[in-house]
PDB file of N, CA, C, O and CB in Angstrom:
ATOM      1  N   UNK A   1      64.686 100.417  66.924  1.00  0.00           N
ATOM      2  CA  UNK A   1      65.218  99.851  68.157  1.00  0.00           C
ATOM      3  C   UNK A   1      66.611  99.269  67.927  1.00  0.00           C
ATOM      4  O   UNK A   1      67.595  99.453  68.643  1.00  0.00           O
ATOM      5  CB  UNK A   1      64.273  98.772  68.703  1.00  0.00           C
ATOM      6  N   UNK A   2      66.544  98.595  66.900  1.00  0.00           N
ATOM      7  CA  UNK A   2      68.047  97.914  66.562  1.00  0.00           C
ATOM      8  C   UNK A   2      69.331  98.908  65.942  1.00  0.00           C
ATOM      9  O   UNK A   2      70.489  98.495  65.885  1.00  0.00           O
ATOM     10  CB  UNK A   2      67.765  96.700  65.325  1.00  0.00           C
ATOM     11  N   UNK A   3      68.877 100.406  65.454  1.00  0.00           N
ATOM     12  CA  UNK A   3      69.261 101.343  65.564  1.00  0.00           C
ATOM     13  C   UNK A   3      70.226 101.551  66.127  1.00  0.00           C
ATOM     14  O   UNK A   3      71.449 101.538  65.991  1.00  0.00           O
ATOM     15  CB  UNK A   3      68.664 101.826  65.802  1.00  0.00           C
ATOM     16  N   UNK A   4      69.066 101.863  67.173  1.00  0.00           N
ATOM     17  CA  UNK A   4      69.674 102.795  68.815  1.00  0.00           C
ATOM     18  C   UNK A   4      70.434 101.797  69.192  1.00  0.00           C
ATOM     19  O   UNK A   4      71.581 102.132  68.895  1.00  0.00           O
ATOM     20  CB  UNK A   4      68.447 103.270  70.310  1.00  0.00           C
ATOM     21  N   UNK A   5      70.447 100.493  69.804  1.00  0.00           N
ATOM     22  CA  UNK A   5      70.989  99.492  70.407  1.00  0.00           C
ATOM     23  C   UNK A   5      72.664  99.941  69.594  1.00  0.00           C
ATOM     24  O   UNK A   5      73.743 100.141  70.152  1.00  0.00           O
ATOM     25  CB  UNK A   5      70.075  97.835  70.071  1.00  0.00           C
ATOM     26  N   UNK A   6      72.461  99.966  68.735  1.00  0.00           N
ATOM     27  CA  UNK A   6      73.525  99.425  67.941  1.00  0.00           C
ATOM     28  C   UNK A   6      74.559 100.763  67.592  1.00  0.00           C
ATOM     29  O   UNK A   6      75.718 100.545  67.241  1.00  0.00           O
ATOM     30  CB  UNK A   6      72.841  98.657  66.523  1.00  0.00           C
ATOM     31  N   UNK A   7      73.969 102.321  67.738  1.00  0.00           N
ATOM     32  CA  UNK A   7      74.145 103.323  68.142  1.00  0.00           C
ATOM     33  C   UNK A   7      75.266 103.646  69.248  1.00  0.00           C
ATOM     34  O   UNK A   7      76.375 104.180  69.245  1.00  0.00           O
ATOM     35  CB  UNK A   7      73.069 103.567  68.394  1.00  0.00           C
ATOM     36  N   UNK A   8      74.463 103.084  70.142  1.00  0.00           N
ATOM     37  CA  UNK A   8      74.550 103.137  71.855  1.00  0.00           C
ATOM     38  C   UNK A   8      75.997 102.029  71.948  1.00  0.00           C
ATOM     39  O   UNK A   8      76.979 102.386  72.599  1.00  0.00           O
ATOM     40  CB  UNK A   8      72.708 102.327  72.878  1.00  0.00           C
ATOM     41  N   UNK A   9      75.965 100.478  71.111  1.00  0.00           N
ATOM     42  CA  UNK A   9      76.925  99.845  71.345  1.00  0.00           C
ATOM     43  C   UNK A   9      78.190 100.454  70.420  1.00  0.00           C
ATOM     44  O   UNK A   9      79.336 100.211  70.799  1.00  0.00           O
ATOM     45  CB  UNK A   9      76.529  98.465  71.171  1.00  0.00           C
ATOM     46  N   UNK A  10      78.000 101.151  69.350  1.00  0.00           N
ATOM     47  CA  UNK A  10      79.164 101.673  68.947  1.00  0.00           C
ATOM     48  C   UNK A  10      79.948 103.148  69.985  1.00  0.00           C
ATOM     49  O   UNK A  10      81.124 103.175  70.350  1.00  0.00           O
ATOM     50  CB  UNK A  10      78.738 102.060  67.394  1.00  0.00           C
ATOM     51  N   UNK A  11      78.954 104.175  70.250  1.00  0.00           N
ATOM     52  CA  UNK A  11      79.694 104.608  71.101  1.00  0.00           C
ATOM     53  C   UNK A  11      80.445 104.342  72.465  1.00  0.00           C
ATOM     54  O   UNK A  11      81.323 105.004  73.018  1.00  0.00           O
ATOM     55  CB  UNK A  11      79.233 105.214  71.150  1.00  0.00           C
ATOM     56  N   UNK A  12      79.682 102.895  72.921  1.00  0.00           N
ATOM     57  CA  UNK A  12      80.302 102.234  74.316  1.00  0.00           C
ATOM     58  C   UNK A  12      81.611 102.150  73.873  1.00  0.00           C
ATOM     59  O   UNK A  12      82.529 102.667  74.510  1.00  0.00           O
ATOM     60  CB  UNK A  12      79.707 100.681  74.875  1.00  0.00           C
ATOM     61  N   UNK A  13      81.800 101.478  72.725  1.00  0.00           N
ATOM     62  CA  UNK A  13      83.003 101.294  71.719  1.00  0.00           C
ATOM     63  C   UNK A  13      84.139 102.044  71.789  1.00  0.00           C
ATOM     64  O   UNK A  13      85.233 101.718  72.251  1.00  0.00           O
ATOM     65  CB  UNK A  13      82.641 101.500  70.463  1.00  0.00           C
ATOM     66  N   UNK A  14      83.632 103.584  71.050  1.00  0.00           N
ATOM     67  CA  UNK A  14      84.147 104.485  71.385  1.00  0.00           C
ATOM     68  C   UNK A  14      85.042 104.989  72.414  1.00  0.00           C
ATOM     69  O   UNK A  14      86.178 105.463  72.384  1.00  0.00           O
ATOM     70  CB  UNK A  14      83.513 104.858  71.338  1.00  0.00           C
ATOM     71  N   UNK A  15      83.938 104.675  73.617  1.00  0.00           N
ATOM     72  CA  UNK A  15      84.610 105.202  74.731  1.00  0.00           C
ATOM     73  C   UNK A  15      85.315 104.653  75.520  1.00  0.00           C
ATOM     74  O   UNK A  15      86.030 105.194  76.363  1.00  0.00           O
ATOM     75  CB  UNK A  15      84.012 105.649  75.370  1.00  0.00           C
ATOM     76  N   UNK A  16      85.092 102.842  75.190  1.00  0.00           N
ATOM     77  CA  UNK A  16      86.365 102.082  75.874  1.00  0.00           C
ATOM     78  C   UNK A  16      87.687 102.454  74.834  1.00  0.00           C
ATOM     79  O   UNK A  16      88.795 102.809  75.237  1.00  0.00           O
ATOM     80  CB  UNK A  16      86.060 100.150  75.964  1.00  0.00           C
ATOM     81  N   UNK A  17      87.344 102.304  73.588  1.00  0.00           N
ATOM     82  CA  UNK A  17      89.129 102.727  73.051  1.00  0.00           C
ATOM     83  C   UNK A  17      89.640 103.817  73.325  1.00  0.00           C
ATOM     84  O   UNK A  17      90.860 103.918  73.196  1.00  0.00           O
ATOM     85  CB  UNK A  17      89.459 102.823  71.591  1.00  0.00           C
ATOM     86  N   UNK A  18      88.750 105.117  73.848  1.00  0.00           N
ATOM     87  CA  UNK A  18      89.392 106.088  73.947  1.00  0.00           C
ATOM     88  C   UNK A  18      89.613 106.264  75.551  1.00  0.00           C
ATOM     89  O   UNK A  18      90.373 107.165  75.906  1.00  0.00           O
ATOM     90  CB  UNK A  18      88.741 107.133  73.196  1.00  0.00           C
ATOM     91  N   UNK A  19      88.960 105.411  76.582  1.00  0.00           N
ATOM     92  CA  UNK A  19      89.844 104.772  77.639  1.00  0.00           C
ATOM     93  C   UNK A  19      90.763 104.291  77.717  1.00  0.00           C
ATOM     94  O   UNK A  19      91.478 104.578  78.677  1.00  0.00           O
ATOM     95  CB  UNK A  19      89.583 104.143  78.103  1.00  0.00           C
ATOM     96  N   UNK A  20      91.273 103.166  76.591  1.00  0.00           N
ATOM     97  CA  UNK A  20      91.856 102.303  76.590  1.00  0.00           C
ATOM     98  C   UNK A  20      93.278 103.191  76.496  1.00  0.00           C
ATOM     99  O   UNK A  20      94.199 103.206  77.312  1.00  0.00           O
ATOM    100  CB  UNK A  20      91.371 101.301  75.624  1.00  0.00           C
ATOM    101  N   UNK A  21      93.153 103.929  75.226  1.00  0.00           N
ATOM    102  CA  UNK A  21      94.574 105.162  75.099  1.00  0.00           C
ATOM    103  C   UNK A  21      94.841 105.715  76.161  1.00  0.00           C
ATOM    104  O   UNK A  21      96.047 105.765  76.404  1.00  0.00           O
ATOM    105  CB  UNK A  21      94.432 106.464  74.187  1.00  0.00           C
ATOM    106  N   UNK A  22      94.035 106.248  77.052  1.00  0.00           N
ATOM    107  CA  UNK A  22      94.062 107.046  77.836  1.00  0.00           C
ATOM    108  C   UNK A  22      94.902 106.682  79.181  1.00  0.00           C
ATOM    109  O   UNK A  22      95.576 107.392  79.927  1.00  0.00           O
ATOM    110  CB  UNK A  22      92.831 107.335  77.951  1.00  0.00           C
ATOM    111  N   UNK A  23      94.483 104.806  79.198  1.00  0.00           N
ATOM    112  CA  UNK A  23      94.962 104.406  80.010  1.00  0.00           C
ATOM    113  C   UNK A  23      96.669 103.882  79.611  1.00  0.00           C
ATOM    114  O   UNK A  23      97.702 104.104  80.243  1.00  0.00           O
ATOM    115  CB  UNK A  23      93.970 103.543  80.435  1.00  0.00           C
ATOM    116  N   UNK A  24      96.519 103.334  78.681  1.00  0.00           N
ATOM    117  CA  UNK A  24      97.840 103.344  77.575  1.00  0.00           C
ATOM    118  C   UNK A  24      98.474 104.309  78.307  1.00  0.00           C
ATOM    119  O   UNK A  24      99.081 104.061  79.349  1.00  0.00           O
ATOM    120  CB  UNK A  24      97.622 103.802  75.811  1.00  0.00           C
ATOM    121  N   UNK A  25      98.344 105.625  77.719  1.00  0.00           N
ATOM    122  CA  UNK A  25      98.889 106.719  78.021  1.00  0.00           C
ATOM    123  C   UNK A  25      99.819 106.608  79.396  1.00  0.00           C
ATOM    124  O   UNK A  25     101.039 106.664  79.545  1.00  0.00           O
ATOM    125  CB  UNK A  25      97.800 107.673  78.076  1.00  0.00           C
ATOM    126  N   UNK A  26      98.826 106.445  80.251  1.00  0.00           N
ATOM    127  CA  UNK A  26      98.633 106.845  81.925  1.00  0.00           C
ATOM    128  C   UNK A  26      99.976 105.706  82.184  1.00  0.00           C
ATOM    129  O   UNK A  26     101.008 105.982  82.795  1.00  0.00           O
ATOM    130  CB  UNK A  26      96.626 106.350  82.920  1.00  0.00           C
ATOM    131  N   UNK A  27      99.669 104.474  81.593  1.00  0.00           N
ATOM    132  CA  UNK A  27     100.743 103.144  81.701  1.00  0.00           C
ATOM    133  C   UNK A  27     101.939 103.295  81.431  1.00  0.00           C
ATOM    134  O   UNK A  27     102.780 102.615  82.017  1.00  0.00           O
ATOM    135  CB  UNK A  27     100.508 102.062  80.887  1.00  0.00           C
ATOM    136  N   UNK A  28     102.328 104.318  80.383  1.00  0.00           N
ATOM    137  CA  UNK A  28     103.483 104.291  79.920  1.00  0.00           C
ATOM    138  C   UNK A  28     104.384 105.696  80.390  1.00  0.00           C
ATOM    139  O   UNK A  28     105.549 105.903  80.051  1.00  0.00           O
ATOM    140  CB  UNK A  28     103.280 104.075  78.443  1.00  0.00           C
ATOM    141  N   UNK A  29     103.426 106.730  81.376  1.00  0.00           N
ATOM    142  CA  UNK A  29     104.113 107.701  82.317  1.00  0.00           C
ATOM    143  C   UNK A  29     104.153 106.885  83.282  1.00  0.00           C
ATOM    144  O   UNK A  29     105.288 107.065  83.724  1.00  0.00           O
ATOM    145  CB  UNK A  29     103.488 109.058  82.679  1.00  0.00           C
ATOM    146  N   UNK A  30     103.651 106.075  83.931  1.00  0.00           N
ATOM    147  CA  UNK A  30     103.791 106.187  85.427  1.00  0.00           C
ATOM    148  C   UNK A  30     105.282 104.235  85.304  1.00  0.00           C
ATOM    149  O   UNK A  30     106.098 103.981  86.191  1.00  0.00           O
ATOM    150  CB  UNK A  30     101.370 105.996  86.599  1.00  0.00           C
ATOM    151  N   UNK A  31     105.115 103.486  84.185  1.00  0.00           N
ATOM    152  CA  UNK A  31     106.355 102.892  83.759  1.00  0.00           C
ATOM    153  C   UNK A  31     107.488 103.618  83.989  1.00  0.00           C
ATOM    154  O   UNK A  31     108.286 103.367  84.892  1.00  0.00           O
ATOM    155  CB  UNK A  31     106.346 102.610  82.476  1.00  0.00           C
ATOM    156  N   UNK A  32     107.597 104.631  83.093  1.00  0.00           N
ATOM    157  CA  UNK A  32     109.259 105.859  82.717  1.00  0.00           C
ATOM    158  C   UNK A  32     109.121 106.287  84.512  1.00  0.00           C
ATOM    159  O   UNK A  32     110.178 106.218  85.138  1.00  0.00           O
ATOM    160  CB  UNK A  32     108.898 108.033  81.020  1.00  0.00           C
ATOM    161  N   UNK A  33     108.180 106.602  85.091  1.00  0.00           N
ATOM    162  CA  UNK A  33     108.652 107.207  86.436  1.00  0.00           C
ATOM    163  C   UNK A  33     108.649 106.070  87.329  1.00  0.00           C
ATOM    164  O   UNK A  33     108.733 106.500  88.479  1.00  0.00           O
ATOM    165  CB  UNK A  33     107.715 108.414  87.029  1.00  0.00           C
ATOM    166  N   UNK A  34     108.583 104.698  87.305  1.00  0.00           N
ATOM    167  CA  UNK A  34     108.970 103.769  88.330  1.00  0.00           C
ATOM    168  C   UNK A  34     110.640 103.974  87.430  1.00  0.00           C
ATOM    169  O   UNK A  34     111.564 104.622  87.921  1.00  0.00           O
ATOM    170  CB  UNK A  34     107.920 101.928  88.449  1.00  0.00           C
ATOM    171  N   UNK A  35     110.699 103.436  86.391  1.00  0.00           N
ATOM    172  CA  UNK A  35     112.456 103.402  86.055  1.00  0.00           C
ATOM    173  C   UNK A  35     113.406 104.328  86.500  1.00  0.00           C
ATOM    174  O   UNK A  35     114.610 104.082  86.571  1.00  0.00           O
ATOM    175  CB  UNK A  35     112.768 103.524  84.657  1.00  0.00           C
ATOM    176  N   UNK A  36     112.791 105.568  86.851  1.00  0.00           N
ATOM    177  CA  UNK A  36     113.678 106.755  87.356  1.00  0.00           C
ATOM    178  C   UNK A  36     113.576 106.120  88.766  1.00  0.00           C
ATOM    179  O   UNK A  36     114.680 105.880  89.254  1.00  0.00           O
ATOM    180  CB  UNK A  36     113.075 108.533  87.138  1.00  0.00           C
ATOM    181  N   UNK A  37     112.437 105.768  89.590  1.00  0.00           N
ATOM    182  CA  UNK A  37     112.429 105.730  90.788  1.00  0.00           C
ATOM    183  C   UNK A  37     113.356 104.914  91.088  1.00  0.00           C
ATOM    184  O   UNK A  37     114.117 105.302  91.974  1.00  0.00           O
ATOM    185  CB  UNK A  37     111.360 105.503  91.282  1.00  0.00           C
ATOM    186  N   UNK A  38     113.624 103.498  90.465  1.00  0.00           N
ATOM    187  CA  UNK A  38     114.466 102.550  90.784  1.00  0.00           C
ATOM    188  C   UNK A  38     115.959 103.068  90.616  1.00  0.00           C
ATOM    189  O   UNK A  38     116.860 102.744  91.390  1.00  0.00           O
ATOM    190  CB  UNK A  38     114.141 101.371  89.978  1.00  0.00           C
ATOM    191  N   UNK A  39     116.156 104.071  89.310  1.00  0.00           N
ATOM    192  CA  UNK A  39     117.464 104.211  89.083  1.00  0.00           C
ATOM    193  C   UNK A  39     118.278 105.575  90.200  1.00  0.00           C
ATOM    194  O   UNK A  39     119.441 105.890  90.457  1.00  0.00           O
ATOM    195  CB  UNK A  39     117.496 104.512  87.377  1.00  0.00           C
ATOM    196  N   UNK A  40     116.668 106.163  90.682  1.00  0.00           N
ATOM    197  CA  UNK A  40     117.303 106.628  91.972  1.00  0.00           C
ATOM    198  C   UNK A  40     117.617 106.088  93.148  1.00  0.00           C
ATOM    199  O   UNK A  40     118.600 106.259  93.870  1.00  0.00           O
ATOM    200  CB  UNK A  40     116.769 107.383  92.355  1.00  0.00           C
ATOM    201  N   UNK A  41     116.748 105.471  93.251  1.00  0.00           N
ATOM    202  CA  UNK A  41     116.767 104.532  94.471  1.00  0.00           C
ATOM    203  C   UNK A  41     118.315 103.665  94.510  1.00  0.00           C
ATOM    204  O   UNK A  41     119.173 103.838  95.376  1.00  0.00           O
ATOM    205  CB  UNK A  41     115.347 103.368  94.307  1.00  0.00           C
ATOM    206  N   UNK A  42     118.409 102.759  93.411  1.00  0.00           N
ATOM    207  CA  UNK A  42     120.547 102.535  93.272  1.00  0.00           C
ATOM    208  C   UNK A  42     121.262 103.580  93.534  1.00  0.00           C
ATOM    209  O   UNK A  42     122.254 103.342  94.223  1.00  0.00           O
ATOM    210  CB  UNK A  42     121.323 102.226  91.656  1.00  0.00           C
ATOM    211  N   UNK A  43     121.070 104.889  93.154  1.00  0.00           N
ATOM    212  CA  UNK A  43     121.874 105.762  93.674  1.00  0.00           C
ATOM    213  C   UNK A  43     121.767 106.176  94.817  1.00  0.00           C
ATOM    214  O   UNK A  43     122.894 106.287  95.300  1.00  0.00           O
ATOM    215  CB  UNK A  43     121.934 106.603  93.103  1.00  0.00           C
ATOM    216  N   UNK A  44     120.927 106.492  95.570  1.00  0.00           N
ATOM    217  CA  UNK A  44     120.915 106.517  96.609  1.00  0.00           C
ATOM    218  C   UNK A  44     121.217 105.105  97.401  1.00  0.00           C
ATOM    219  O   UNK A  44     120.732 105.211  98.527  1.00  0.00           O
ATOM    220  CB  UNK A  44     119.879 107.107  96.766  1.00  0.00           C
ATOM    221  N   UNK A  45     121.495 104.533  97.321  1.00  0.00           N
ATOM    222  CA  UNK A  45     122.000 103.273  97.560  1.00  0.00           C
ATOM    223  C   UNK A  45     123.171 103.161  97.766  1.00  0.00           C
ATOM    224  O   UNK A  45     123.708 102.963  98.856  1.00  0.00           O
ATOM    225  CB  UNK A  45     121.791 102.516  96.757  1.00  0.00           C
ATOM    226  N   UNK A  46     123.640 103.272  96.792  1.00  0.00           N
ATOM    227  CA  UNK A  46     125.037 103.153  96.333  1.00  0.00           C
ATOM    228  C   UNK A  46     125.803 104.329  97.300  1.00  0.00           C
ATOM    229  O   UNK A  46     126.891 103.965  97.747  1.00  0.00           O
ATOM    230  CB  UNK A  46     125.169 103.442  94.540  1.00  0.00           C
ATOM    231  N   UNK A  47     125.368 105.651  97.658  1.00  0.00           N
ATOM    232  CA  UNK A  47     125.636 106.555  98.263  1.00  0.00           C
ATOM    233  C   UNK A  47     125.578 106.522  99.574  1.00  0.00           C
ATOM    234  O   UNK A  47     126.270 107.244 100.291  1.00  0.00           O
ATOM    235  CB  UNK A  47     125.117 107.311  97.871  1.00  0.00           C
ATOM    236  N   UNK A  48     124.614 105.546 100.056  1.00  0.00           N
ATOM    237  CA  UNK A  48     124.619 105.433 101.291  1.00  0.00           C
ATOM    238  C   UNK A  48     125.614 104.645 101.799  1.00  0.00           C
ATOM    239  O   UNK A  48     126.077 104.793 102.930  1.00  0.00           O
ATOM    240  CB  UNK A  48     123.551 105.080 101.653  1.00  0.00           C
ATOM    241  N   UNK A  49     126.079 103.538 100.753  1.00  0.00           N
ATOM    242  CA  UNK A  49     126.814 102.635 101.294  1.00  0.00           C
ATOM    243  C   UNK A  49     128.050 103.290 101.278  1.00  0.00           C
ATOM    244  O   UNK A  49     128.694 102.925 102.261  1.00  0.00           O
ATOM    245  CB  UNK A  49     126.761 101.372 100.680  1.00  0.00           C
ATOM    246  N   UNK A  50     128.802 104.277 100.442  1.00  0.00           N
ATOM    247  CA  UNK A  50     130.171 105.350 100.588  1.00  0.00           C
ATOM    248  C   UNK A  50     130.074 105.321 102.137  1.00  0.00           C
ATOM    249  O   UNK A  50     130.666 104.757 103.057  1.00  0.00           O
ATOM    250  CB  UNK A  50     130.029 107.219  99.795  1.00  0.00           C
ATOM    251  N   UNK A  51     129.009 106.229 101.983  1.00  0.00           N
ATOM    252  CA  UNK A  51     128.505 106.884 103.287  1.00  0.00           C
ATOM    253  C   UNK A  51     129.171 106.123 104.861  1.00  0.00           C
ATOM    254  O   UNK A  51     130.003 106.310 105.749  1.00  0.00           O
ATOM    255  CB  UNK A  51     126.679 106.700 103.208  1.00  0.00           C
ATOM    256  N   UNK A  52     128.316 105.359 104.490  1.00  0.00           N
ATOM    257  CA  UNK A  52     128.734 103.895 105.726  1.00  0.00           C
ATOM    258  C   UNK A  52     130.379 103.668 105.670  1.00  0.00           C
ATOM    259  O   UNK A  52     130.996 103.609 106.734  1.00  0.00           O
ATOM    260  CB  UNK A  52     127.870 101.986 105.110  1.00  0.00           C
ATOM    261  N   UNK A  53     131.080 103.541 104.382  1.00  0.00           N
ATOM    262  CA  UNK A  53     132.394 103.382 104.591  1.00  0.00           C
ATOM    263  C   UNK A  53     133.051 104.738 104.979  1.00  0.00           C
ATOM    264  O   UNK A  53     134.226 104.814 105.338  1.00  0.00           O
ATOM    265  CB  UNK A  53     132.986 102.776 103.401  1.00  0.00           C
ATOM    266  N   UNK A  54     132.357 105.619 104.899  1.00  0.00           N
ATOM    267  CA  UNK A  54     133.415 106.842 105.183  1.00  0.00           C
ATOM    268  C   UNK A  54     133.241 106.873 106.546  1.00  0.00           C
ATOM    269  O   UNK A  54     134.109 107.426 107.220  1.00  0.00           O
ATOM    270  CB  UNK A  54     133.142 108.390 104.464  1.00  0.00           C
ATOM    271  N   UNK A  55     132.524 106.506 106.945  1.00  0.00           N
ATOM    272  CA  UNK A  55     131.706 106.579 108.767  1.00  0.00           C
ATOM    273  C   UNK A  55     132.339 105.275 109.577  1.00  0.00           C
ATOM    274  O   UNK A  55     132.340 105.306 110.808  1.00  0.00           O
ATOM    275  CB  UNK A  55     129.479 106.268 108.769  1.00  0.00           C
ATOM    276  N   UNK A  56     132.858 104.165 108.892  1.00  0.00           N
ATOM    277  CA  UNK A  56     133.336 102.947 109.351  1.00  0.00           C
ATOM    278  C   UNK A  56     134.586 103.421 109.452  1.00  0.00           C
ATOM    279  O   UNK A  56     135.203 102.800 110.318  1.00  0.00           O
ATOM    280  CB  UNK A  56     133.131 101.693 108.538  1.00  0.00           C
ATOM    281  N   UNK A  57     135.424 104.527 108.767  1.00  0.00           N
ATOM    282  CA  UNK A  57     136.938 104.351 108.663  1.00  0.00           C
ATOM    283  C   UNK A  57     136.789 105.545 109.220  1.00  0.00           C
ATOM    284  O   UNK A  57     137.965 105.694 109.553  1.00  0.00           O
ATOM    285  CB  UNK A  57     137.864 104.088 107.265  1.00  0.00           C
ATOM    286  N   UNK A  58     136.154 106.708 109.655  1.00  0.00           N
ATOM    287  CA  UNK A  58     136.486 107.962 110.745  1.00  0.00           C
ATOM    288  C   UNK A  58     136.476 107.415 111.838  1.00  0.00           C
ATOM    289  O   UNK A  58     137.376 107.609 112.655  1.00  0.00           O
ATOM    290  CB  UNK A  58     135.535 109.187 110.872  1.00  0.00           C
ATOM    291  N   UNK A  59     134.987 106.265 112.165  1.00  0.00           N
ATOM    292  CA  UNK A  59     134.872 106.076 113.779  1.00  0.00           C
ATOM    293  C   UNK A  59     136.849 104.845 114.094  1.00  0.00           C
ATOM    294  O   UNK A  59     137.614 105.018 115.042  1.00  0.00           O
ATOM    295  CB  UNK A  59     132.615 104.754 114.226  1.00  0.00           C
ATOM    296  N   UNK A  60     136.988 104.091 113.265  1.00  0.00           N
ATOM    297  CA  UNK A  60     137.915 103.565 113.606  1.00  0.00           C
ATOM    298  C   UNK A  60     139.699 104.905 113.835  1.00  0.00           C
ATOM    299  O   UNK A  60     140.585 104.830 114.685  1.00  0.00           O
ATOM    300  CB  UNK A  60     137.813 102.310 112.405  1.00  0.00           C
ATOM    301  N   UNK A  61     139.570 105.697 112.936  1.00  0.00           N
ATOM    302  CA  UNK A  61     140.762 106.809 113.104  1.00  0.00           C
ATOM    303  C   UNK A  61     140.573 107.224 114.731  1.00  0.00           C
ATOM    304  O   UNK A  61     141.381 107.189 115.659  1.00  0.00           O
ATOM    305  CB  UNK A  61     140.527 108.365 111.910  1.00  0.00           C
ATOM    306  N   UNK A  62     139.062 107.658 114.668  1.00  0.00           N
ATOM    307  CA  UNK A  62     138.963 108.549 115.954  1.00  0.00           C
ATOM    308  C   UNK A  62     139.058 107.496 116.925  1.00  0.00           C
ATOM    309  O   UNK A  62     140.203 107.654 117.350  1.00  0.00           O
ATOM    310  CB  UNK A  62     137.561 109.498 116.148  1.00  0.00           C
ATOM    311  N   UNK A  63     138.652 106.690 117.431  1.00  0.00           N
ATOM    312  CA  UNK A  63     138.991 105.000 118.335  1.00  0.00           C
ATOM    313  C   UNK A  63     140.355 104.883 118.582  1.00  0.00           C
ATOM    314  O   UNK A  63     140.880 104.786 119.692  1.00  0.00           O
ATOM    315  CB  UNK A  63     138.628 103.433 117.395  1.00  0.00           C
ATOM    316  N   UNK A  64     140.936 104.899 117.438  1.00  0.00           N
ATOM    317  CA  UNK A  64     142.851 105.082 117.175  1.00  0.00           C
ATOM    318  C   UNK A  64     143.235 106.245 117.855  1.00  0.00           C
ATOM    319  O   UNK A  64     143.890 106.141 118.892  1.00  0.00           O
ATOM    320  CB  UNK A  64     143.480 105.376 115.402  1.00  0.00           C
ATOM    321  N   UNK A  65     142.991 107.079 117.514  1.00  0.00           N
ATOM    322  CA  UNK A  65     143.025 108.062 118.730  1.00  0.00           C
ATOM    323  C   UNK A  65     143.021 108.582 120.012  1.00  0.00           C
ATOM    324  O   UNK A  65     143.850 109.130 120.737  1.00  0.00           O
ATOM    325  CB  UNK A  65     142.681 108.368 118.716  1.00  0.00           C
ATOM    326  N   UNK A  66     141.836 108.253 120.092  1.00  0.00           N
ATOM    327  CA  UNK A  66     141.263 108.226 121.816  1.00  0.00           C
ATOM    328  C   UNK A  66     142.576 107.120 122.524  1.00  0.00           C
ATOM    329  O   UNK A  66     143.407 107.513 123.342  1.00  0.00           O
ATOM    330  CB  UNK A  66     139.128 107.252 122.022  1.00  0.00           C
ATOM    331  N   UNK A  67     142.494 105.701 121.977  1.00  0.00           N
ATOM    332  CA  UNK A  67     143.717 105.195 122.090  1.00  0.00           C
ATOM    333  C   UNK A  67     144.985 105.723 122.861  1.00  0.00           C
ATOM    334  O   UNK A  67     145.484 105.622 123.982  1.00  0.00           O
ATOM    335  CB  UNK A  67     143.989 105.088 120.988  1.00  0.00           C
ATOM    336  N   UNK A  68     145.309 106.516 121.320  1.00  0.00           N
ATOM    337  CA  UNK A  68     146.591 107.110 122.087  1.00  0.00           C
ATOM    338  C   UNK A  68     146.643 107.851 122.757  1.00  0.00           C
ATOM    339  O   UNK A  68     147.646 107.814 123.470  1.00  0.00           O
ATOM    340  CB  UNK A  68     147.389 107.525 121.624  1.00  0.00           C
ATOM    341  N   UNK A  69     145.601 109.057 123.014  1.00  0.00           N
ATOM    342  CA  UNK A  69     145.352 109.897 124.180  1.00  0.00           C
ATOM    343  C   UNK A  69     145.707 109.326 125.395  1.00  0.00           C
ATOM    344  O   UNK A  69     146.532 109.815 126.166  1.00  0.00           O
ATOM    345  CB  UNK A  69     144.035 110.265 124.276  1.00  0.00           C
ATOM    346  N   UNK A  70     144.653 107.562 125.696  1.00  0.00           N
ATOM    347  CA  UNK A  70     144.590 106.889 126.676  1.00  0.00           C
ATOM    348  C   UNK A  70     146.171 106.576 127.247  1.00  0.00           C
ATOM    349  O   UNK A  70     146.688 106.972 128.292  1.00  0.00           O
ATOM    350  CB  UNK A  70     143.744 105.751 126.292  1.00  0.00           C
ATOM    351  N   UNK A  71     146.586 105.952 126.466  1.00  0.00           N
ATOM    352  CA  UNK A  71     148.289 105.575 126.537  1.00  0.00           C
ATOM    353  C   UNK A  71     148.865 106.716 126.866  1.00  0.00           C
ATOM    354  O   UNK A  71     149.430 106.516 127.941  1.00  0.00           O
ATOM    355  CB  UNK A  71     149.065 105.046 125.141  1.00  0.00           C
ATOM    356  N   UNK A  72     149.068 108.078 126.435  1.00  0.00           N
ATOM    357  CA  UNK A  72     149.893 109.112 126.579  1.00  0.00           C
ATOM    358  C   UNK A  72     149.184 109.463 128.309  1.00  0.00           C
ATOM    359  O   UNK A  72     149.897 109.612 129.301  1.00  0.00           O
ATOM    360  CB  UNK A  72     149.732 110.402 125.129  1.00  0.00           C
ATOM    361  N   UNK A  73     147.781 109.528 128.312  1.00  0.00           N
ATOM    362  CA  UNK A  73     147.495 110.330 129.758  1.00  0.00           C
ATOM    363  C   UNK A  73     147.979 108.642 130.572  1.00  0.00           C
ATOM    364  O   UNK A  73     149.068 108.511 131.131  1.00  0.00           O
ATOM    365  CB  UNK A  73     145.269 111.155 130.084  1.00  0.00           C
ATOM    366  N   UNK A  74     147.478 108.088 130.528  1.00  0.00           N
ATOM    367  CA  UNK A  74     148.621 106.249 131.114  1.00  0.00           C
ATOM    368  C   UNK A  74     149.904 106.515 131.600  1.00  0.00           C
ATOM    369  O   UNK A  74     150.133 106.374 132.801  1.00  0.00           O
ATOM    370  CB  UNK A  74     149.189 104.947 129.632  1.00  0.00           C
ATOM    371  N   UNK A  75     150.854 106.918 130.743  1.00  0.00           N
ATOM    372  CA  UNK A  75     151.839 106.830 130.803  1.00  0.00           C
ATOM    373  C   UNK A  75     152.392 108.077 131.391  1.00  0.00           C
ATOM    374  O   UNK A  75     153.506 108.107 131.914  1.00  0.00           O
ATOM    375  CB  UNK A  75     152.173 106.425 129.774  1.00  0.00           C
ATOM    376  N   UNK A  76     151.729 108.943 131.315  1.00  0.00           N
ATOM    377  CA  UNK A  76     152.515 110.524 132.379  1.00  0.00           C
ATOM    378  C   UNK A  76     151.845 110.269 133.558  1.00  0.00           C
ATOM    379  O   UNK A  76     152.013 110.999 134.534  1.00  0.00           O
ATOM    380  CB  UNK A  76     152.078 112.516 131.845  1.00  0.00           C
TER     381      UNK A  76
END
């Protein structure tokens, strides 16, 4: 009886350490792919905000524009 018990508690053993790696494992892919996620995520970030300035300084050109359209059809 003290055998088996003792059998039975070494393979429980077993199979939590070879969980334990497994999960190890699992911990240290899905770590490396949050760090990519974040270091995409700044880039895309960072890109959006260009983005926004290239879109802040067309709508103001084209505004400047319309402008002078306004003034030129105004003035004839």
């Amino acid at each position: 009886m003290l055998e088996t018990s003792l059998s039975q508690l070494e393979q429980l053993v077993n199979d939590l350490v070879q969980q334990n790696r497994h999960l190890t494992g699992l911990n240290e892919t899905l770590s490396a792919e949050l760090a990519k996620a974040k270091d995409e995520n700044e880039s895309l970030q960072l890109n959006l905000m260009e983005q926004e300035e290239l879109h802040g300084t067309t709508t103001a050109r084209i505004q400047a524009l319309i402008e002078r359209a306004s003034t030129a059809t105004a003035s004839a």
